[in-house]
N, C-alpha and C positions, 0 to 999 in steps of 0.2 A: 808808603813806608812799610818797610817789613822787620818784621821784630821774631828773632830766634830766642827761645828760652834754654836754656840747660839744665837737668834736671838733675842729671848727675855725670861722671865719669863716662862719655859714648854713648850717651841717650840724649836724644835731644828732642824736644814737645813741637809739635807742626808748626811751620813756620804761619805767623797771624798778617794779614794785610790789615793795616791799620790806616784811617784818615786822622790828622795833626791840622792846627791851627798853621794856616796858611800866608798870616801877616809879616813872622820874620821872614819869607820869599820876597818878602815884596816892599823889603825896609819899614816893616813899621814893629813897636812892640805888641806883644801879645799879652793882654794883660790878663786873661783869664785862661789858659794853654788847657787844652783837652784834648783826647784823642777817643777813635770809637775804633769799632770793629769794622772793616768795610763792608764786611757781610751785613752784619746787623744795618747799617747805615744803605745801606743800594736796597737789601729787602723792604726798609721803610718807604726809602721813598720810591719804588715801584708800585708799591702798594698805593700811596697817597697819591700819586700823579695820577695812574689807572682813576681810582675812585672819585678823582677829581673833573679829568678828562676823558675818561676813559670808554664813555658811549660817546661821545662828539665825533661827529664824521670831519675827517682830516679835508679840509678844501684845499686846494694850492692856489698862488698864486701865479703868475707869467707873466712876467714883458715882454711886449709884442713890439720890438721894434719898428718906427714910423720911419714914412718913405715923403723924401721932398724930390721930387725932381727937377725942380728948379736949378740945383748946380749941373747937372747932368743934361739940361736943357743949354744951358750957359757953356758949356762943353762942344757939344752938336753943333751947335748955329755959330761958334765960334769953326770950328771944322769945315764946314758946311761955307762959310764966305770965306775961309781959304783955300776952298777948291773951286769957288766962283770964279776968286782970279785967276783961272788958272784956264780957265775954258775955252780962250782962242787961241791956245798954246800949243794943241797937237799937230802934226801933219799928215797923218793917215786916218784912214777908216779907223782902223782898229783902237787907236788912242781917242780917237771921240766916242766909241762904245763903252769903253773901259772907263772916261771919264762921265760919260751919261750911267752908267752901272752904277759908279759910286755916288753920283750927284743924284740918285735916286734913291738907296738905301740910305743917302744921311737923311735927306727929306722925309723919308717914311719913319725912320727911326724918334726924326724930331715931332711929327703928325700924331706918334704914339705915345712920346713921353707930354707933348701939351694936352693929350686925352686923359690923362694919368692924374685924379684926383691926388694932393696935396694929405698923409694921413699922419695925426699925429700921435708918437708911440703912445702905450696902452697900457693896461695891467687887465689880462685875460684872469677868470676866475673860474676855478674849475671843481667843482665836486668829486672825488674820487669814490666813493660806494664804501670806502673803510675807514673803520674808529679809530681812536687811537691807540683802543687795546690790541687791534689786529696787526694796524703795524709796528708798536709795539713787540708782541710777540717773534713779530716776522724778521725783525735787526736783531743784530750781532750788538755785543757791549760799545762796540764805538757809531753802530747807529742810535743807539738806545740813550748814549750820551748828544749825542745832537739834536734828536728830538728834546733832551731835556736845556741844552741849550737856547735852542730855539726860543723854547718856550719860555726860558727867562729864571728857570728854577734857582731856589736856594734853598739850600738845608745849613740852617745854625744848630750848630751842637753845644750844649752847654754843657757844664765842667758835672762830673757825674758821683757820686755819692760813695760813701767805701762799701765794698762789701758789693758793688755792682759789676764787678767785671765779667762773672758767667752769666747773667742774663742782662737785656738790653732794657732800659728803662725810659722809653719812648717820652716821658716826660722830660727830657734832655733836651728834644727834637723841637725847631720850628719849621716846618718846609713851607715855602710860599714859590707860585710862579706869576711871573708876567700878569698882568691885568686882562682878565680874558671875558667878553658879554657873549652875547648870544652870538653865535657861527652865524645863525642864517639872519641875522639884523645886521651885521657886519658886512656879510654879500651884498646884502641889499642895498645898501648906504652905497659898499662901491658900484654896485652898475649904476643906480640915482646919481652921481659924482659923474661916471664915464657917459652918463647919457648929455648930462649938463654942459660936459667939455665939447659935445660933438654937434 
């Protein structure tokens, strides 16, 4: 939300980016309406996320898509005995090599998918070497908002005192994210989990 002030006659005071209570978006009332500065409000909670998270080495997670070759077997051998009946069908040289050609890459194809252990998808966990202040620092405001999504953030602003407009009175602020334990008992748990599955 942006708020132009007029100060007089052709002057007009910088325009302020403000955050507003978000409840009439989204049908409901707002029974206590407040607004902040967006500055003051993103310098907080920068501040609070970093100080929160902000030595924790960022881990990612992956899905590693699992491989069944059983329908792909079920395919081949389906292939494979309808080129069987087919086999005293030629009348030259060249059509029994062409059909022994193929009557041997489906065989080898099917020899390689029955050798083909059964794997089921995964969640690969990876350590990256950076905190979350590094990659923090290193996004732009719409990664810096994803990270903060991710994470689960909320900032409640409460309704603010008179006389508090030019400075910010953090006592306003609750910021809380996501439920977050320890990074490396988290790992840990999942490969203990991924070992169990396998």
């Amino acid at each position: 939300m942006r708020r132009t002030h007029v100060l007089h006659e052709g002057i007009r005071e910088e325009e302020t980016n403000v955050y507003g209570c978000r409840a009439p978006s989204q049908g409901r009332k707002c029974d206590k309406p407040s607004t902040i500065k967006a500055e003051w409000a993103e310098e907080y909670v920068a501040r609070k996320f970093l100080g929160m998270v902000g030595s924790w080495e960022v881990i990612e997670t992956r899905k590693v898509a699992g491989y069944d070759p059983g329908p792909e077997i079920n395919e081949v051998s389906a292939e494979l005995e309808e080129h069987m009946k087919q086999s005293g069908r030629f009348r030259s040289e060249a059509g029994r090599r062409i059909w022994e050609e193929k009557a041997t890459a489906l065989e080898t194809r099917l020899a390689e998918l029955e050798a083909t252990p059964r794997r089921p998808p995964s969640t690969e966990v990876v350590r990256t070497g950076r905190t979350y202040a590094d990659t923090w620092h290193a996004k732009d405001d719409a990664g810096r908002r994803r990270m903060l999504l991710d994470a689960g953030a909320l900032l409640t602003v409460g309704q603010g005192r008179k006389g508090s407009r030019y400075a910010v009175d953090e006592a306003r602020f609750d910021f809380q994210i996501g439920e977050h334990g320890d990074p490396e008992a988290e790992q840990l748990a999942d490969i203990l989990a991924q070992e169990r599955e396998s």
